[in-house]
C-alpha positions in Angstrom: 131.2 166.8 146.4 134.7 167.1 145.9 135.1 166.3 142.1 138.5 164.3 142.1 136.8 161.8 144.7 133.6 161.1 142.8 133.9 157.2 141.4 137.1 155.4 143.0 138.5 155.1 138.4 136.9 157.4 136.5 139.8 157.7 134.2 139.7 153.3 133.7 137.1 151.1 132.3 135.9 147.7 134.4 136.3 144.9 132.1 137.0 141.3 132.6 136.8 142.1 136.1 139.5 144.9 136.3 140.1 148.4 136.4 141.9 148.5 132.8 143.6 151.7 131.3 141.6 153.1 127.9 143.0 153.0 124.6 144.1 156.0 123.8 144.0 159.4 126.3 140.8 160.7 125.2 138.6 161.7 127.9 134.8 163.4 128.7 134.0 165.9 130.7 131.2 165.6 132.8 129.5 169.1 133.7 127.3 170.0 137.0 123.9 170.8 135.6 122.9 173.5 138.0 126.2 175.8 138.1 128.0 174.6 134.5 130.7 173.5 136.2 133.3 171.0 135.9 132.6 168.3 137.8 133.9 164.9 136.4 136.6 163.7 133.7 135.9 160.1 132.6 137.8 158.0 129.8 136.4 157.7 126.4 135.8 153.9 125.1 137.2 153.8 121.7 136.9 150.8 119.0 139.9 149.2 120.4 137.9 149.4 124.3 134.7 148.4 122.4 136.7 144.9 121.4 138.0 144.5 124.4 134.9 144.5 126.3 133.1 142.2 124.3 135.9 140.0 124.0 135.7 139.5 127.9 131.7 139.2 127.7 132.0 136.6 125.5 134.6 134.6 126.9 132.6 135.0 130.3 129.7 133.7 128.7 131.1 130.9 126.7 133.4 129.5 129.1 132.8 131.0 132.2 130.9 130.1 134.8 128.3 132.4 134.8 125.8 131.1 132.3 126.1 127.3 134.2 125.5 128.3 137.3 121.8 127.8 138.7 119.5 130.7 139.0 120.0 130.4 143.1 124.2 131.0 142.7 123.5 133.5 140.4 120.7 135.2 142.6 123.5 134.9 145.6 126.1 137.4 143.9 123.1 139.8 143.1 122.5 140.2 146.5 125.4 140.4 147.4 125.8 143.0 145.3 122.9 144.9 146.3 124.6 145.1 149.5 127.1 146.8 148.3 125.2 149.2 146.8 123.3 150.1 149.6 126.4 151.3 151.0 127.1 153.5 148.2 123.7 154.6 148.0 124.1 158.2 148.9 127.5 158.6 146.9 124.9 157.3 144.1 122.3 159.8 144.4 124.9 163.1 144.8 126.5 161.6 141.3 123.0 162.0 139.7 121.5 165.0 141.4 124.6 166.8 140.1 125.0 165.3 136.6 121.4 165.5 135.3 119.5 167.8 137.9 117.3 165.5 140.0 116.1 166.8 143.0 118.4 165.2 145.7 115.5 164.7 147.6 114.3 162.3 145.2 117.6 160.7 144.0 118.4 160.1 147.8 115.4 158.1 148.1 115.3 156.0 144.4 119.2 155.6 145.4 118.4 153.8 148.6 116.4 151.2 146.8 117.6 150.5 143.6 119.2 147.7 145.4 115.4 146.3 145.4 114.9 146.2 141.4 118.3 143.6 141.8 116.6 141.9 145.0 113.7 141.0 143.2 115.5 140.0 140.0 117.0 137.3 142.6 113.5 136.2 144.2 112.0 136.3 140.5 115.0 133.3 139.8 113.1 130.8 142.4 110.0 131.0 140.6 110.2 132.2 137.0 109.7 129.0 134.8 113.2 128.3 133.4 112.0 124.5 132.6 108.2 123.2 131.9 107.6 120.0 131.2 105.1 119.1 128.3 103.8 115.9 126.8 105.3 115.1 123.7 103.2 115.2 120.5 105.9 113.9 118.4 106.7 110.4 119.7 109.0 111.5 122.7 107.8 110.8 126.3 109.2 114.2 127.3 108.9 117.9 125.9 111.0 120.2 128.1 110.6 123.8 127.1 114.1 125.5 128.1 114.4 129.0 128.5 118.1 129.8 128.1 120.2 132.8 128.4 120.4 135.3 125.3 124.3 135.7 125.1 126.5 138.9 125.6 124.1 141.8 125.8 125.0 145.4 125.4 123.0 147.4 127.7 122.9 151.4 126.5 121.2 153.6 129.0 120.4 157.7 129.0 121.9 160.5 130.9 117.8 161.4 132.7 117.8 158.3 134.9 121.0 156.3 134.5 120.6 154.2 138.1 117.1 152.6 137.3 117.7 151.9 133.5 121.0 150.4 134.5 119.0 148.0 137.7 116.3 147.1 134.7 118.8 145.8 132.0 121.2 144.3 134.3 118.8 142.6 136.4 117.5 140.7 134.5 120.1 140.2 132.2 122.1 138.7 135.0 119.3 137.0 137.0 118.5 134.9 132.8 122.5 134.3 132.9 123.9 136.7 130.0 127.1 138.2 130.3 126.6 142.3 130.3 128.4 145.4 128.6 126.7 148.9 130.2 127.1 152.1 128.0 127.0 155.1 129.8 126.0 158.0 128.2 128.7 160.5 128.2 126.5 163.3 130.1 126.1 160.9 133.1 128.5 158.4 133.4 128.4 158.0 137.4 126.2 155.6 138.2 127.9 153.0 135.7 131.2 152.7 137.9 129.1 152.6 141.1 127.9 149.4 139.3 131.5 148.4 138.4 132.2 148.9 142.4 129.3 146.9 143.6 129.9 143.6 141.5 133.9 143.9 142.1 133.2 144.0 146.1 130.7 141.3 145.4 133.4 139.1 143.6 131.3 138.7 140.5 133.4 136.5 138.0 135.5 138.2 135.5 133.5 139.9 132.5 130.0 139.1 133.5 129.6 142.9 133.9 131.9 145.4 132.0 131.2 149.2 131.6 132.2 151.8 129.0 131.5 155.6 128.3 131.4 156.8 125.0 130.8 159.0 122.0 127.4 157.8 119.7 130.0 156.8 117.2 131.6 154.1 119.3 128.6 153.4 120.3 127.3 151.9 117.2 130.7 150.0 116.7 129.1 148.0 119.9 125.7 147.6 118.0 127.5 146.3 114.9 129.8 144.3 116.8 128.7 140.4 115.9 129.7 139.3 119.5 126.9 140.4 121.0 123.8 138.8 120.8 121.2 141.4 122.4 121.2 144.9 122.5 119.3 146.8 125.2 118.4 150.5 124.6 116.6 153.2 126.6 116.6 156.7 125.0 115.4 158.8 122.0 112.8 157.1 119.2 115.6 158.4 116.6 118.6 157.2 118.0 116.0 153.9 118.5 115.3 153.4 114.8 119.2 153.6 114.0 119.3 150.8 116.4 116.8 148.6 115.5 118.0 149.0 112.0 121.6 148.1 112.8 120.5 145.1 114.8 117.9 143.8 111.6 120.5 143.8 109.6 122.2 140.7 111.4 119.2 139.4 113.4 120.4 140.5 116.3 117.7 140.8 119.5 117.0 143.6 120.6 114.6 145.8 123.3 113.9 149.4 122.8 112.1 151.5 125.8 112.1 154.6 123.7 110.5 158.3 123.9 106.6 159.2 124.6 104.3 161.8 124.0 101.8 160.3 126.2 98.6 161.8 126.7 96.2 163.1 129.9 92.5 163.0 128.6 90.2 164.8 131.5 87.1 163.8 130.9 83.7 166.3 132.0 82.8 164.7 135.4 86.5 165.1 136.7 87.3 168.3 138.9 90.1 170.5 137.0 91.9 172.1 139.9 92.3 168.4 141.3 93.3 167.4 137.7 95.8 170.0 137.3 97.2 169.9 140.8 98.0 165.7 139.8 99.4 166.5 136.4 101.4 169.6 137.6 103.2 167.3 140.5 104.2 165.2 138.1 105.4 167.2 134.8 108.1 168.6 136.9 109.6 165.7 138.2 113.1 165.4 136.8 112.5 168.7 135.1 110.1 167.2 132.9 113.1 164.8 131.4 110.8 161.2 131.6 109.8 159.5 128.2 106.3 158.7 129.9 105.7 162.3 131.0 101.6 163.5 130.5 102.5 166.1 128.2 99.2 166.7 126.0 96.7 167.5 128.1 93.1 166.6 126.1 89.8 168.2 127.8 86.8 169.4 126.9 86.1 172.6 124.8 84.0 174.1 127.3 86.7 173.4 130.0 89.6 174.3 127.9 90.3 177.7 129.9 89.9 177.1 133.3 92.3 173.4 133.0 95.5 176.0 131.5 94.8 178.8 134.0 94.5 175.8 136.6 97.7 174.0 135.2 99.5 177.6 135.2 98.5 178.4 138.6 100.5 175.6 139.7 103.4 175.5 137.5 103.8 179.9 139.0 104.2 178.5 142.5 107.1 175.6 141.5 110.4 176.7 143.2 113.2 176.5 140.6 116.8 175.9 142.0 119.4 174.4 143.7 118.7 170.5 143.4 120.1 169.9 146.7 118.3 172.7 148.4 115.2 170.7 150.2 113.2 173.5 149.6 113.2 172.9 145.5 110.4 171.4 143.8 112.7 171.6 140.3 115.6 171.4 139.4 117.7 172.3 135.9 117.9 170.3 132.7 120.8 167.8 131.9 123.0 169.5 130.0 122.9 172.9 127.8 122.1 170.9 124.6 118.8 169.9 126.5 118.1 173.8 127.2 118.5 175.1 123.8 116.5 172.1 122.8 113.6 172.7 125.3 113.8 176.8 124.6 113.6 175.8 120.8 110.5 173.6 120.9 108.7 176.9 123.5 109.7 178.9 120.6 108.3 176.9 118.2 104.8 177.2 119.8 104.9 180.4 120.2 105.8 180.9 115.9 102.7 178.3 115.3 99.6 179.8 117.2 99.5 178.1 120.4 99.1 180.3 123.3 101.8 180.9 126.0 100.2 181.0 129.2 102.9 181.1 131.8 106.8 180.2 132.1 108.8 179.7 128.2 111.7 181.9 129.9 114.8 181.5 132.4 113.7 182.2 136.0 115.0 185.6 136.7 116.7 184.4 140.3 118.9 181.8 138.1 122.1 183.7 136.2 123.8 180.2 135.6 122.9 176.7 135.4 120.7 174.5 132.7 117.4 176.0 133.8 114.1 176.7 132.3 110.6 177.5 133.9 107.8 175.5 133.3 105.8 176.1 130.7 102.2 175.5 130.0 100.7 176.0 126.3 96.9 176.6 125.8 95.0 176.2 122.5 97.1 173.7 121.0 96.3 171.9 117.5 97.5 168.3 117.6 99.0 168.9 114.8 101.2 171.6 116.3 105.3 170.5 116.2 104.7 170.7 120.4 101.7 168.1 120.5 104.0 165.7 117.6 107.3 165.8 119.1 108.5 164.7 122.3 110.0 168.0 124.1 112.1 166.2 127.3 111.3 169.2 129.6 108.7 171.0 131.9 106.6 172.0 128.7 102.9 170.9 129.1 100.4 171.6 125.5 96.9 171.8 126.0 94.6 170.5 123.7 90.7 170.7 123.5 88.5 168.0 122.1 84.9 168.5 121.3 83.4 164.9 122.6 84.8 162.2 124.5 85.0 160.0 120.8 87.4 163.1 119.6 89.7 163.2 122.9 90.4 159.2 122.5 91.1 159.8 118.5 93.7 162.1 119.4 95.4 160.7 122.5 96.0 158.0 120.2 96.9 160.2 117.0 100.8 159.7 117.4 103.5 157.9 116.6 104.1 157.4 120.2 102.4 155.0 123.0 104.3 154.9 126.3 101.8 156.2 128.7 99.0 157.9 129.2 96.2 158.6 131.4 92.0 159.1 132.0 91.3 161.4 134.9 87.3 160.3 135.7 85.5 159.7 138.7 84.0 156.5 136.9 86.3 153.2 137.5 84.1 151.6 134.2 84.6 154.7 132.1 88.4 154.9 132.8 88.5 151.1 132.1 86.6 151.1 128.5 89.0 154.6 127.9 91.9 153.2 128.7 91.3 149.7 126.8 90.7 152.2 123.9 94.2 153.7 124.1 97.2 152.2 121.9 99.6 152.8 125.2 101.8 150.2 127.2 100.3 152.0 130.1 96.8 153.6 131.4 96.3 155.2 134.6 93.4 156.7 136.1 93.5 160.2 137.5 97.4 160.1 137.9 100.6 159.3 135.8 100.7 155.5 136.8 103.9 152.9 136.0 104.4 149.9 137.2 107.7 149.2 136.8 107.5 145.7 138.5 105.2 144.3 135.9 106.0 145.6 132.7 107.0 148.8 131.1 107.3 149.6 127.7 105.6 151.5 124.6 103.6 150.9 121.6 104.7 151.8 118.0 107.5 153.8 118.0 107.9 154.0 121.9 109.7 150.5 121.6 110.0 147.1 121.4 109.6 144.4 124.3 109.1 145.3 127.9 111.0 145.9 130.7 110.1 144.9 134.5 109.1 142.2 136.4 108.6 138.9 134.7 107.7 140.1 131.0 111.4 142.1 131.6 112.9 138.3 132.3 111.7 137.2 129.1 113.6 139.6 126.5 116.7 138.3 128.0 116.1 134.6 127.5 115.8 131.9 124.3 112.7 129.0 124.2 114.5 125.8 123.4 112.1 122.8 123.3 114.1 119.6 124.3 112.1 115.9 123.3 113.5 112.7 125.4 112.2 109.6 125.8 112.6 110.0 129.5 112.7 112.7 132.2 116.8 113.2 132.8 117.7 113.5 136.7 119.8 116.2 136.1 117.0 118.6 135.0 116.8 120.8 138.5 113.4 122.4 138.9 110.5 122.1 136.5 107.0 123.3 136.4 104.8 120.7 135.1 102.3 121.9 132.3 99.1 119.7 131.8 98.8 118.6 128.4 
């Protein structure tokens, strides 16, 4: 991709509706992941940009039209905004194959239909139930339970998967009537001012959606600032609890989708090749980079052996490369901070017992790019720094378990729960399992999400959900209004029996 034509203003920031000139001349350079290249300059939001962007959110909110509009005008610009992605889709999927590694043949796909997760943001506003009418218990002939838009929210997405955790803030942050400021991370600013270019083309009002890049330190100037009302966060559980801390201290609201170290249990009646051919598939997609990767792998004593041999058969025959070479089943990590990070956490195993049983190197074919081969650790003690912390890369740790009881004790022995899943022939065994795991989500015999219902973590892999209807909610106030009749003006209600 020719690098001075990747976004149509990489150098501006869209806010209030217009391509406006930074602050200052600072700027961030965006590197390819597979060859370390140059490959996008982006302005750098500074304080003054920060003020400025939630000056316009808040005036678009307060006095625009946005928030007063019904949910069917609303759900019209979305579409029409969808549209317009659709037409930048494959522009969309080269920016984020070559910032963060994705396999173009996935990104090219996922980029063709993040148009959908805005689509059914706009079905979801004919049906949700903005309005339900109660009977009064307090001497009014007419409760009306309101749900309301939250305000300004600041929406600050990661550099792994930038399109979708853009689509699952903004969505519904749009489709409940806020008024929205997107962070980009630095790493992977693209898919931002694809955004910008959709809701321009699709005449969105001024300052409903604004976008900045920046630094963590400018950042947390927009977590602080007192004109935003919500802030929505995907990314690590320590950058997570800075956040939540920042938003207690001025009741803020606030959703976290934070990191995992979600658990595979394989229980005894399950077949281990087919086992390790499902979690293999999945622990190299996007390199491993997914905060609901099955990364510790719990099974049996007895069939402790053949389930790493069986994992490290498969992870030998991945094909390690060029992200837009079809033939590639992985691509590189993000960013060289991500490699050293990954290569630190192999070595780190290595120093405390576990045992290496394939990949922990650089595949020999590869003399430049963020790469690193997968990696499969056998003999791992829960209590090993690779079973505790979340890794963000191909790295798989194998843990046995000594009964069934033992393997549910330590799936859920972690300050994470974001995923998980029980590979079993038995549909009533993986149910009472699963129900038994402190995780937003449980799969059988597969990593499972469902984005269009809910996603989110338990304990310290977040707060609040994002996705379908329970998504909607995190974005909206309950106001209970009591009159003494029904007003005519109300628009659609769901009446609740009493």
């Amino acid at each position: 991709m020719n690098t001075s034509n990747v976004v149509r203003h990489p150098e501006k920031f869209f806010i209030g509706g217009q391509w406006t000139e930074p602050s200052s001349d600072a700027r961030i350079k965006v590197t390819n992941s597979s060859t370390e290249e140059l490959f996008l300059t982006v302005a750098e939001a500074k304080e003054a940009d920060v003020n400025r962007a939630v000056a316009a959110a808040r005036e678009a909110f307060d006095k625009g039209p946005w928030p007063r509009m019904s949910h069917a005008e609303r759900a019209r610009y979305m579409r029409a905004m969808a549209a317009e992605l659709d037409k930048l889709a494959d522009q969309h999927s080269r920016i984020w194959t070559t910032e963060a590694g994705a396999l173009h043949s996935f990104t090219k796909v996922r980029c063709a239909s993040i148009s959908n997760d805005y689509l059914a943001y706009a079905e979801l506003a004919d049906t949700f139930p903005f309005q339900e009418r109660h009977k009064s218990k307090s001497g009014g002939e007419v409760a009306l339970l309101v749900r309301e838009p939250v305000g300004v929210v600041a929406a600050i997405v990661p550099w792994n998967a930038a399109p979708g955790a853009i689509s699952s803030k903004v969505g519904p942050a749009l489709t409940a009537g806020c008024t929205v400021i997107v962070k980009v991370s630095p790493e992977a600013p693209g898919a931002a001012y694809i955004l910008a270019e959709s809701c321009e083309a699709a005449g969105f009002p001024a300052g409903v959606v604004n976008i900045l890049t920046a630094e963590r330190e400018v950042s947390e100037l927009l977590v602080r600032h007192p004109g935003v009302d919500k802030v929505a966060f995907t990314g690590s559980t320590v950058a997570g609890r800075r956040i939540a801390s920042i938003c207690g201290e001025r009741i803020a609201r606030v959703t976290l989708e934070l990191g995992g170290k979600s658990p595979a249990i394989v229980l005894d009646d399950y077949d281990v090749a087919t086992a390790a051919q499902s979690i293999a598939s999945r622990a190299t997609f996007l390199t491993g980079q997914v905060c609901a990767s099955l990364t510790r792998i719990i099974v049996s004593r007895k069939r402790h052996d053949d389930l790493v041999e069986a994992l490290s058969e498969n992870f030998r025959k991945v094909k390690v490369g060029d992200p837009f070479d079809a033939a590639t089943q992985m691509g590189p990590l993000a960013m060289r901070r991500q490699l050293e990070r990954v290569q630190g956490y192999i070595a780190k195993g290595k120093e405390e017992g576990a045992t290496l049983a394939t990949g922990g190197g650089r595949p020999a074919h590869l003399d430049r790019g963020f790469f690193v081969e997968p990696t499969v650790f056998g003999n791992v003690a829960n209590s090993y720094t690779i079973a505790r912390e979340e890794i963000f890369g191909p790295v798989l740790a194998v843990i046995p378990a000594d009964s069934d009881e033992q393997a549910v004790e330590i799936a859920n022995d972690t300050i994470y729960g974001l995923n998980a899943s029980v590979f079993t022939n038995d549909v009533e065994r993986a149910y009472g399992v699963a129900r038994r795991i402190r995780s937003g989500t449980v799969g059988q015999n597969s990593m499972r999400m469902e984005g269009g219902i809910a996603f989110g973590g338990f304990k310290q892999s977040g707060i609040g959900r994002e996705g379908g209807a329970e998504g909607l909610r995190c974005y909206l106030e309950s106001k209970v209004v009591v009159l003494d009749a029904m007003p005519t003006t109300a628009g659609p209600v769901v009446n609740v029996a009493a």
